[in-house]
Biopython code that builds the backbone (N, CA, C, O; Angstrom):
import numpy as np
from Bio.PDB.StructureBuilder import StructureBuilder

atoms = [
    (1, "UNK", "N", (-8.765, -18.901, 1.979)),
    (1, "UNK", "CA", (-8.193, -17.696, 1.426)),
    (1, "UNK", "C", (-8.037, -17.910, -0.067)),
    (1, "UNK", "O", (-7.494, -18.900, -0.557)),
    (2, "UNK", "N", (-8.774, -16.487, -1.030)),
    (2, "UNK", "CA", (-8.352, -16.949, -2.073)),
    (2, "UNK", "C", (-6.733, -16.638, -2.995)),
    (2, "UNK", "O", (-6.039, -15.642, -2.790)),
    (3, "UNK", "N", (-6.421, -17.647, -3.919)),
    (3, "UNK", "CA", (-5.423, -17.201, -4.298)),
    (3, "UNK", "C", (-4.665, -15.831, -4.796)),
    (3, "UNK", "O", (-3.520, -15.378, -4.821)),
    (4, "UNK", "N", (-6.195, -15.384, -5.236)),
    (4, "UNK", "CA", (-5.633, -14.019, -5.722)),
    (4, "UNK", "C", (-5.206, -13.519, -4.339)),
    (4, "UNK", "O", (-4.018, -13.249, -4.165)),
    (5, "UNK", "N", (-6.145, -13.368, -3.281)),
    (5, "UNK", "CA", (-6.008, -12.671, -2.125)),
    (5, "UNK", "C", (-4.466, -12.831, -1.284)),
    (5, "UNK", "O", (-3.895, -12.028, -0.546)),
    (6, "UNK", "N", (-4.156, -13.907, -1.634)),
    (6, "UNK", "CA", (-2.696, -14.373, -0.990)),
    (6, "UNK", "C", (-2.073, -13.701, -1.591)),
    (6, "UNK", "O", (-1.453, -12.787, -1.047)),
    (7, "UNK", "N", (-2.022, -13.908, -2.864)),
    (7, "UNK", "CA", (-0.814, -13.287, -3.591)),
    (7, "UNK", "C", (-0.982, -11.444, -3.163)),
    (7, "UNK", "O", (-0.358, -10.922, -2.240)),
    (8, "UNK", "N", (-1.343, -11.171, -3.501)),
    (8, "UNK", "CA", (-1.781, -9.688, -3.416)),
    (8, "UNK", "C", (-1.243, -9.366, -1.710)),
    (8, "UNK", "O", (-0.743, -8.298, -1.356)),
    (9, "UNK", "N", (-1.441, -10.342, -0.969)),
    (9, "UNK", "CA", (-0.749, -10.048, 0.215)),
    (9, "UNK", "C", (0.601, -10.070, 0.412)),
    (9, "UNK", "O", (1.336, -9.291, 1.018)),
    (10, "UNK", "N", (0.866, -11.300, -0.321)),
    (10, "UNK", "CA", (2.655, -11.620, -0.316)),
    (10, "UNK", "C", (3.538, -10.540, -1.058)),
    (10, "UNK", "O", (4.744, -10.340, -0.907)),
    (11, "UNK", "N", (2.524, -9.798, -2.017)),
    (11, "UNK", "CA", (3.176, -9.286, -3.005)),
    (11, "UNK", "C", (3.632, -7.569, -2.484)),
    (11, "UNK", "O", (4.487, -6.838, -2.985)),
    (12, "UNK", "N", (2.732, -7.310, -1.344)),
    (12, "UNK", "CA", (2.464, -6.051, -0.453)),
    (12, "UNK", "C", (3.788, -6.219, 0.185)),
    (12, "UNK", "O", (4.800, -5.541, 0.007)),
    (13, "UNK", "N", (3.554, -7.549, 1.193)),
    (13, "UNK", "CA", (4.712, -8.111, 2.047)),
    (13, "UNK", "C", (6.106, -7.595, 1.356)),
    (13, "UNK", "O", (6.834, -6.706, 1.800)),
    (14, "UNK", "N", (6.253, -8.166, 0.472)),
    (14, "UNK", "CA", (7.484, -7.979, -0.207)),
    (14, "UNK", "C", (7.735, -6.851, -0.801)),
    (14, "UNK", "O", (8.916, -6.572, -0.591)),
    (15, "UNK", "N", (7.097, -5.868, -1.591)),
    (15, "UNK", "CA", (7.133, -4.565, -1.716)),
    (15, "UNK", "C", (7.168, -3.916, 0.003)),
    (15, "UNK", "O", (7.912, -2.955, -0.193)),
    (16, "UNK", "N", (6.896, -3.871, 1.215)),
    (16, "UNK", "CA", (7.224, -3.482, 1.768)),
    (16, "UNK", "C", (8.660, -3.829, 2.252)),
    (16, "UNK", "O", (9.357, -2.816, 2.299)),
    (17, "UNK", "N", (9.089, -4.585, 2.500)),
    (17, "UNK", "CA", (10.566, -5.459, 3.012)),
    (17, "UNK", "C", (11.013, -4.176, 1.911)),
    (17, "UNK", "O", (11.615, -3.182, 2.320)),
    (18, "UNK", "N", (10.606, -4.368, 0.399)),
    (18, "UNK", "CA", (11.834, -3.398, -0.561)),
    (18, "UNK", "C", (11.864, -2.485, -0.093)),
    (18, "UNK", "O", (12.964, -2.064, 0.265)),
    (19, "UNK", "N", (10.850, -1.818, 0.111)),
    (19, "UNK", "CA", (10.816, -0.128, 0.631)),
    (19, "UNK", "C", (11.739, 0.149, 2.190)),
    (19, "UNK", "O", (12.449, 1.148, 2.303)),
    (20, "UNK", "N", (11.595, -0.926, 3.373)),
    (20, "UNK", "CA", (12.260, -0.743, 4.386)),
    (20, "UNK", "C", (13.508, -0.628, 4.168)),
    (20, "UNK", "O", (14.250, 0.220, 4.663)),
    (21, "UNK", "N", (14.025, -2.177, 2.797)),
    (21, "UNK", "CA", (15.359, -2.169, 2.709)),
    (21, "UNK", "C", (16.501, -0.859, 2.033)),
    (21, "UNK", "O", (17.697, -0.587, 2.137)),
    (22, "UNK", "N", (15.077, -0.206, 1.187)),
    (22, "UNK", "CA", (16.021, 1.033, 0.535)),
    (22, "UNK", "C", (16.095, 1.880, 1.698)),
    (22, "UNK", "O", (17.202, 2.231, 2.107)),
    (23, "UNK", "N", (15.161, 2.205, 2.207)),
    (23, "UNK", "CA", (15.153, 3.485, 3.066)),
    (23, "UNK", "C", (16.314, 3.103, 4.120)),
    (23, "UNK", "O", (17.154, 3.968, 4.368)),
    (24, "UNK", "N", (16.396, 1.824, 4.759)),
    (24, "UNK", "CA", (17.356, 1.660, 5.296)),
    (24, "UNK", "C", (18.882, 2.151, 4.607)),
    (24, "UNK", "O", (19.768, 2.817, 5.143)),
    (25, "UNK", "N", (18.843, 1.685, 3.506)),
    (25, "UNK", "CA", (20.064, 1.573, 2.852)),
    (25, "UNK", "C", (20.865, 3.176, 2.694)),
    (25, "UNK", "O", (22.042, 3.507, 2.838)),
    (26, "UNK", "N", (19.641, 3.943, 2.339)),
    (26, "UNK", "CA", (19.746, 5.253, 1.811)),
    (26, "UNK", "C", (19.236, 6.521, 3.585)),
    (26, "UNK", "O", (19.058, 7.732, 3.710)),
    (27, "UNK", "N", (19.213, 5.899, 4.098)),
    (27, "UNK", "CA", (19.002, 6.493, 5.150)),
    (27, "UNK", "C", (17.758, 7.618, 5.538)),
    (27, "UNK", "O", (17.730, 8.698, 6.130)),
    (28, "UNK", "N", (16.887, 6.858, 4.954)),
    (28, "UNK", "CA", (15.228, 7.762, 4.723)),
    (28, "UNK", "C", (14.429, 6.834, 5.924)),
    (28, "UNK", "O", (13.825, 5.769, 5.800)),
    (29, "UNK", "N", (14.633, 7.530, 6.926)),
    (29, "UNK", "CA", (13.379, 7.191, 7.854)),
    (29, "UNK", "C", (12.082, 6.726, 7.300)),
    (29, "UNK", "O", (11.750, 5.541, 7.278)),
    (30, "UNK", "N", (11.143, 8.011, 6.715)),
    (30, "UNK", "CA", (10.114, 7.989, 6.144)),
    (30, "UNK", "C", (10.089, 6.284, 5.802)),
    (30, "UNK", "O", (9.650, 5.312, 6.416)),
    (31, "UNK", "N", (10.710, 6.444, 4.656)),
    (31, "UNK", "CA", (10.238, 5.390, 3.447)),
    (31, "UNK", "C", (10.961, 3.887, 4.312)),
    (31, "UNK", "O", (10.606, 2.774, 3.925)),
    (32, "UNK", "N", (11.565, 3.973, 5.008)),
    (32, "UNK", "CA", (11.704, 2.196, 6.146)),
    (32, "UNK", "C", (10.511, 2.413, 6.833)),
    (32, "UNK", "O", (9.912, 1.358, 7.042)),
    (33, "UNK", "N", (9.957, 3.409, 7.256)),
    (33, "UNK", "CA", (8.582, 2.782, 8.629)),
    (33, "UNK", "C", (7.412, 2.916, 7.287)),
    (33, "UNK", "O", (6.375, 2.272, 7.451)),
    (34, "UNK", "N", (7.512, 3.525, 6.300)),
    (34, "UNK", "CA", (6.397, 3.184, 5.191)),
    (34, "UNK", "C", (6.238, 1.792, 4.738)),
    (34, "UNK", "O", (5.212, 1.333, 4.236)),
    (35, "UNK", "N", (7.578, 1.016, 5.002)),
    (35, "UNK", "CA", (7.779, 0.028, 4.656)),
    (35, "UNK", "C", (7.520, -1.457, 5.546)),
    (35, "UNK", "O", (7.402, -2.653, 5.279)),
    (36, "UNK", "N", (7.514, -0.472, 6.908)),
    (36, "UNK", "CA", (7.441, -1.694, 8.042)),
    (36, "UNK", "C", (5.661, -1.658, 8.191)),
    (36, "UNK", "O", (5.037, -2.603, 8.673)),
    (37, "UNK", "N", (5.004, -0.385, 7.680)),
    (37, "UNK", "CA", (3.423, -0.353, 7.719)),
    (37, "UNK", "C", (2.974, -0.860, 6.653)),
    (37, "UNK", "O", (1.745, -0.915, 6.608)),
    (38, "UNK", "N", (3.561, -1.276, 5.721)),
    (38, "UNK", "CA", (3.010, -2.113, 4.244)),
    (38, "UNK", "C", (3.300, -3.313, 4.836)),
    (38, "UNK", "O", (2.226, -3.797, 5.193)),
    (39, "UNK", "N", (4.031, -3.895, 5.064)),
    (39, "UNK", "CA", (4.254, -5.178, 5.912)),
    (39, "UNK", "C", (2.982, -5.632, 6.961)),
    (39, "UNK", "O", (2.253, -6.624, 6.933)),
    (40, "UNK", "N", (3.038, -4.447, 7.917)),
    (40, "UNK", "CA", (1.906, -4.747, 9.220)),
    (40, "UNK", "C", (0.406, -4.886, 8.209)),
    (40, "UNK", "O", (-0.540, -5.586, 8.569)),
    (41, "UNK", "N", (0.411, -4.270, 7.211)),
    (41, "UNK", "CA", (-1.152, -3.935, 6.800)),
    (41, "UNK", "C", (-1.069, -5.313, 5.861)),
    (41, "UNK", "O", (-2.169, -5.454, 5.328)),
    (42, "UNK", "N", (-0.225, -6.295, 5.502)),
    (42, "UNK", "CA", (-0.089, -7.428, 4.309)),
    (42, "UNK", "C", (-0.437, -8.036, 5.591)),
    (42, "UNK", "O", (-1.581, -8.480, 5.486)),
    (43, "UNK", "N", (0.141, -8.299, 6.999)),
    (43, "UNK", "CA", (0.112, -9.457, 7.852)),
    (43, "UNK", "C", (-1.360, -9.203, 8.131)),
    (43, "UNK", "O", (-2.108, -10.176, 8.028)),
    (44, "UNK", "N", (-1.905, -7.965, 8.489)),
    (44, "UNK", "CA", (-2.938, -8.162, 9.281)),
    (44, "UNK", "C", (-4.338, -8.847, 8.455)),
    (44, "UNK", "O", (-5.214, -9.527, 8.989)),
    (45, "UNK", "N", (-4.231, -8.336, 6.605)),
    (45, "UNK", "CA", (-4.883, -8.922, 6.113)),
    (45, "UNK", "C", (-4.940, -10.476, 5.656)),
    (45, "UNK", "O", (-5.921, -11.150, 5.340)),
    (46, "UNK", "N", (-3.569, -10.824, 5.723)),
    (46, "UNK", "CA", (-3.867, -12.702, 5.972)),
    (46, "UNK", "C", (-3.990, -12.761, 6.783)),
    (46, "UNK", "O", (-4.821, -13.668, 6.840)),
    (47, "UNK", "N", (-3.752, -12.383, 8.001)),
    (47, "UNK", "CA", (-4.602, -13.149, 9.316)),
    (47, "UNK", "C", (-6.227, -12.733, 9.118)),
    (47, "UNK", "O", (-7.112, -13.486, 9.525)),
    (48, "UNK", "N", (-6.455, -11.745, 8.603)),
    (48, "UNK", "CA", (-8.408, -11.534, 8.599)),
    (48, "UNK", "C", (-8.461, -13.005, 7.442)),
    (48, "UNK", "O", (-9.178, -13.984, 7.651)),
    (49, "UNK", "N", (-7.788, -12.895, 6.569)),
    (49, "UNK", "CA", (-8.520, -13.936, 5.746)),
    (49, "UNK", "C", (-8.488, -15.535, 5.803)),
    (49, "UNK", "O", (-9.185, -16.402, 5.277)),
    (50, "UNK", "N", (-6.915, -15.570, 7.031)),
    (50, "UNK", "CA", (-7.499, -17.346, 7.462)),
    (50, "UNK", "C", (-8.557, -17.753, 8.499)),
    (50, "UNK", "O", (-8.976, -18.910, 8.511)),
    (51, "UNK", "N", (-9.115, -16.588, 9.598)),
    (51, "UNK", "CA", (-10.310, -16.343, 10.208)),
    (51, "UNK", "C", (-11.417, -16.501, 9.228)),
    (51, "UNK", "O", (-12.203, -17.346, 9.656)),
    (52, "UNK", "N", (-11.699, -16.131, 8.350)),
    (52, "UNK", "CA", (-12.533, -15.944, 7.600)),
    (52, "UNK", "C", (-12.594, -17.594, 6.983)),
    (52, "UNK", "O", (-13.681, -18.169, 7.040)),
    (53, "UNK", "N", (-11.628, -18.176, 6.513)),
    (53, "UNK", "CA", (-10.903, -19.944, 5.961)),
    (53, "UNK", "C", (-11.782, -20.283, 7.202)),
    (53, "UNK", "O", (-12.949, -20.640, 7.044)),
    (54, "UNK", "N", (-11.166, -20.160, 8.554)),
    (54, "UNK", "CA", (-11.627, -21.145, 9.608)),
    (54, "UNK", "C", (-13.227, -21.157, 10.070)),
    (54, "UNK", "O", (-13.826, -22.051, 10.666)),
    (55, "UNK", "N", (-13.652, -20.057, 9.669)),
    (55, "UNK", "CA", (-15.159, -20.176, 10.114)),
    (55, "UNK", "C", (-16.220, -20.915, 8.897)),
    (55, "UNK", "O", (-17.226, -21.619, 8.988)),
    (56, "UNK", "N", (-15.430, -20.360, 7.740)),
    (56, "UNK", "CA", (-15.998, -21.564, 6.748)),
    (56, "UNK", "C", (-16.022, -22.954, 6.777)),
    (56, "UNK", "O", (-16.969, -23.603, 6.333)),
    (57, "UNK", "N", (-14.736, -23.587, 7.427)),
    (57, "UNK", "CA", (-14.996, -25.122, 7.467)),
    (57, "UNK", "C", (-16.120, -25.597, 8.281)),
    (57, "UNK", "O", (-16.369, -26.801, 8.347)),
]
sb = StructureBuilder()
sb.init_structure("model")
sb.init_model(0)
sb.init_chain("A")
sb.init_seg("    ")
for serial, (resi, resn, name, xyz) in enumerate(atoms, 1):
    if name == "N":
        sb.init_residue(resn, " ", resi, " ")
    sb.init_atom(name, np.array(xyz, "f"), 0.0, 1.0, " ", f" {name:<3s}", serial, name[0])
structure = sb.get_structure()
């Protein structure tokens, strides 16, 4: 996986957590499950890209 690619994932990851945590906070449905699908879409792309790591070795 490359570094940029990590970061760019972690960085999704964590912009989503923010977005769940406001919407939670502030009581906006919307913007917490916008937030729990920026999350699912950061995980699913590091898992494509350590598949991608493992078939290279």
């Amino acid at each position: 996986m490359g570094i940029e690619d990590k970061f760019d994932n972690t960085a999704q990851n964590t912009g989503g957590k923010v977005k769940e945590g406001v919407g939670r906070a502030t009581d906006n449905e919307r913007l917490e499950a916008e937030g729990r699908g920026d999350q699912m879409s950061a995980n699913l792309k590091q898992a494509g890209e350590k598949i991608k790591d493992a078939f290279r070795k």
